[in-house]
N, C-alpha and C positions, 0 to 999 in steps of 0.2 A: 900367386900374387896377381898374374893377371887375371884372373878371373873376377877379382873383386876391383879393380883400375876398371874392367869393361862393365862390370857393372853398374861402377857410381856411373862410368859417363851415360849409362841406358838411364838414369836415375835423373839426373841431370838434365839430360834432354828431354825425359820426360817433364820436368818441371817445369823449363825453358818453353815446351808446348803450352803449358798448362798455363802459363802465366801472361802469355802472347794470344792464347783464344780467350781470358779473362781481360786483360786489355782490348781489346778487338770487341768484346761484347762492349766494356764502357765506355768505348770511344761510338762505338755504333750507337749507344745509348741515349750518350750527349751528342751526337750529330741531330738524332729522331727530336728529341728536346730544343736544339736550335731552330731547326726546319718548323718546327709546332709554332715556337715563336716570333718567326722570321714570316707565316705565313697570317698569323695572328695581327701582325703590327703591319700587313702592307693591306688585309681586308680593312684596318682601322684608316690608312691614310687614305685610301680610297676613298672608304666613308665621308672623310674629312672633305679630299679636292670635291667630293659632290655638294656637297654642303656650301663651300667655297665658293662655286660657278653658281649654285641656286641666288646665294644672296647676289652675287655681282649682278646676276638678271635682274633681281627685285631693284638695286640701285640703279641699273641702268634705266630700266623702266619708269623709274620714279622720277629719275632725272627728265626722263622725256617729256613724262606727262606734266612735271612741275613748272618745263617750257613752255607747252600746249598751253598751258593754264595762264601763265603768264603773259601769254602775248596775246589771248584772246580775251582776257581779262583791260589788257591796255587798249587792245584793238576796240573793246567793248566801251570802256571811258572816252579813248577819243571821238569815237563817233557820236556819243551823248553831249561831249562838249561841243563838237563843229552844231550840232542839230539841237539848242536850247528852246527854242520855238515846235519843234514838232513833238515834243511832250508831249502836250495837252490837245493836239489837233486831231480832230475825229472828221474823216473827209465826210460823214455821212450826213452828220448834222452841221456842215460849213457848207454844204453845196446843195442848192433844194433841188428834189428829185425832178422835177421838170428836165433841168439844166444836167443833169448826169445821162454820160455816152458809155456805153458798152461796146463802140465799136471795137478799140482793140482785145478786148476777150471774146469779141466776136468772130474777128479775125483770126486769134490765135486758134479756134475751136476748128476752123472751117482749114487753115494750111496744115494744122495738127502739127505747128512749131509754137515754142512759147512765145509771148509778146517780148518779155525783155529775159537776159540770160545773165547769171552773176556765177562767179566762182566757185558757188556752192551747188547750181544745177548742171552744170558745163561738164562734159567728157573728155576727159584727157589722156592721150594713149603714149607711152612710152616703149619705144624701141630700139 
């Protein structure tokens, strides 16, 4: 009689094996399956935050230049309005050549500075 009690429990424990390396394989299974998905879905947000930061560039940008645009747009109107008279004035044919001085482009050729300086020729250095 003992002989068949140490048998089942060899029987036993072999199954008790068999059924713990079968679980063990389907847990290892669906682990490989999560990780497949878990790496699948963080390559996707990635994708996404770059996406995300490109358009926020393109807005930021747009924002800037639609500033630019705007103020050089008003800047361009006001100065048409201060200057209604310099429209149509052509210094060439108001001033007869006799009476036309070259001095200050003359000037400016000879110090190799320019005669007058505006904020669009000017250097400016920040430190």
């Amino acid at each position: 009689m003992k002989r068949s009690i140490e048998g089942f429990n060899q029987l036993n424990t072999a199954d008790e094996v068999a059924k713990a390396k079968l679980k063990q394989k389907h847990l290892l299974n669906e682990f490989l399956e999560l990780q497949k998905e878990f790496v699948s879905k963080k390559r996707k947000l990635q994708a996404a935050k770059q996406r995300r930061d490109i358009i926020l560039g393109e807005i930021l940008f747009l924002k800037l230049r639609r500033r630019y645009l705007l103020k050089n747009q008003s800047s361009h109107v006001d100065s048409e309005r201060c200057i209604p008279h310099m429209k149509n004035f052509d210094a060439e044919s108001e001033v007869p050549a006799e009476k036309r001085s070259n001095r200050a482009y003359d000037a400016a050729i000879e110090t190799g500075h320019p005669a007058f300086t505006s904020k669009f020729n000017s250097v400016t250095y920040y430190g």
